[in-house]
C-alpha positions in Angstrom: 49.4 -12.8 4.6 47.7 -14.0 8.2 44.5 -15.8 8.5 42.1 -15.0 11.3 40.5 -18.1 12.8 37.1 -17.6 14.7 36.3 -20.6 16.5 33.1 -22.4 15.3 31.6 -21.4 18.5 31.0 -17.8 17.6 29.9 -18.0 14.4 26.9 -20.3 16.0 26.0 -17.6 17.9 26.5 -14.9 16.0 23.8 -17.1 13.6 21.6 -17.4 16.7 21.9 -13.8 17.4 20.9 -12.7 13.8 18.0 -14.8 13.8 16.8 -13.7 17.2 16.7 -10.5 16.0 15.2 -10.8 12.9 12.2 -12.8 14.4 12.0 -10.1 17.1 12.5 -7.0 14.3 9.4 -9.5 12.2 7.0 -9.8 15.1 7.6 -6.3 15.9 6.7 -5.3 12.3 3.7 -7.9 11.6 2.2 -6.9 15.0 2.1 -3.0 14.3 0.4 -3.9 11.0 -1.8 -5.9 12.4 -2.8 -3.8 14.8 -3.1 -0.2 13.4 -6.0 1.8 14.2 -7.6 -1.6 16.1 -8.8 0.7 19.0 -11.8 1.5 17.3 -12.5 -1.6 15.3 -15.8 -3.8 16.4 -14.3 -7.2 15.7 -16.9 -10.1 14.5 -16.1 -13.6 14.9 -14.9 -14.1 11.3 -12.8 -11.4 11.6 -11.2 -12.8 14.3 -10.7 -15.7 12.5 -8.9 -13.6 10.0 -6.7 -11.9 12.1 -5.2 -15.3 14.0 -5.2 -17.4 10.6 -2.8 -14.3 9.1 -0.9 -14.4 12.1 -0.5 -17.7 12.2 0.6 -17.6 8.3 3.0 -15.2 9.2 4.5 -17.4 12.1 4.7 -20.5 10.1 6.4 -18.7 7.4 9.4 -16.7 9.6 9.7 -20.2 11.4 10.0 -22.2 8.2 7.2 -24.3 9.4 5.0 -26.0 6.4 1.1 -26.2 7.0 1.4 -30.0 6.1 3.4 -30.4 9.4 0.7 -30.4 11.6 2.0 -28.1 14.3 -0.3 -26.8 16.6 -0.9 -23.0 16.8 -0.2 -23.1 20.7 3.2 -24.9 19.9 4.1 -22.3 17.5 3.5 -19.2 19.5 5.2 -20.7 22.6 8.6 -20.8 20.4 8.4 -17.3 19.6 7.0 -16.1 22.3 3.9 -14.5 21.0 0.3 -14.2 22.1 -3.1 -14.3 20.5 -3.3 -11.3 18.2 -7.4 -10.7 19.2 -6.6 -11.1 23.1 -3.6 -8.3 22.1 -6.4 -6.1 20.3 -9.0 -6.6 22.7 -6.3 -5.9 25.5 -5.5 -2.6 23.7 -9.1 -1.8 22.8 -9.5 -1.6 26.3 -6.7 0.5 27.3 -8.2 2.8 24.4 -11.4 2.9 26.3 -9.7 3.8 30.2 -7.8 6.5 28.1 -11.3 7.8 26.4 -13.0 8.1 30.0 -10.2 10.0 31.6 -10.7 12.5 28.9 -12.6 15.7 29.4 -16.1 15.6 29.0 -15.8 18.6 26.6 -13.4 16.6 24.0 -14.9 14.9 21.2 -14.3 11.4 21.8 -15.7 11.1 25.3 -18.8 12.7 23.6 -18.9 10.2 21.3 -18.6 7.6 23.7 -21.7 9.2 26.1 -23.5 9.8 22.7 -26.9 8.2 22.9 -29.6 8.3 19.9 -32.8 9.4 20.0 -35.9 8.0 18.0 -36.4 4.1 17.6 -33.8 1.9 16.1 -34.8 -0.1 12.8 -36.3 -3.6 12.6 -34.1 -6.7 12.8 -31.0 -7.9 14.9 -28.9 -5.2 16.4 -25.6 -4.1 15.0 -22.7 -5.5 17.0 -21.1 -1.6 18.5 -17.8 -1.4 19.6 -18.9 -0.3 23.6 -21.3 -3.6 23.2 -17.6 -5.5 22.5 -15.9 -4.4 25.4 -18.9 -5.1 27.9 -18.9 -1.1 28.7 -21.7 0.2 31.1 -22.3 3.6 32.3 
């Protein structure tokens, strides 16, 4: 019976290979969930709080990193290659809004973006709205 020999050399890259992919098939994954149905989301500071601590979480944990080692958050994303998950929403919330305006002005989302209230608004601070977020003007 033969033995095939694979030089040590190959199986260090396949090894690299695999977890290249699995980090890339993981970011893929966490980012979708992270993202889904963001374009209409009004995001509040604690919120984005949230959504950077659970990606960070995330990170740590596909890198094998422990919280006690003190990495920084920059540091981490640099070795995967990932950005900010609120610049990636805000980014898309944006491209969301350029897709809105070229819209027809008879469809119901450009309506709903025109839409202005009549009548008085009630007393106290104003709710934070989601064309308020992305600085829109008419």
């Amino acid at each position: 019976m033969a033995q095939y020999s694979v030089p040590f050399a190959y199986i260090y890259i396949y090894i690299y290979i695999y977890i290249y992919i699995y980090i890339l098939l993981s970011l893929i994954t966490a980012k979708a969930a992270l993202k889904f149905g963001s374009e209409a989301w009004v995001l509040k500071k604690r919120e984005e709080q949230r959504l950077e601590a659970t990606q960070m979480k995330f990170l740590r944990h596909l890198l094998g990193i422990p919280k006690l080692d003190k990495e920084k958050n920059q540091c981490i994303r640099e070795k995967t290659g990932s950005q900010n998950i609120v610049k990636e929403i805000k980014q898309y919330q944006k491209k969301f809004l350029q897709h809105v305006q070229r819209m027809d002005t008879n469809r119901l989302p450009r309506q709903a973006l025109k839409y202005r209230q009549e009548g008085r608004r009630n007393i106290g601070r104003p709710k934070k709205r989601w064309r308020g977020q992305l600085h829109f003007e008419d």
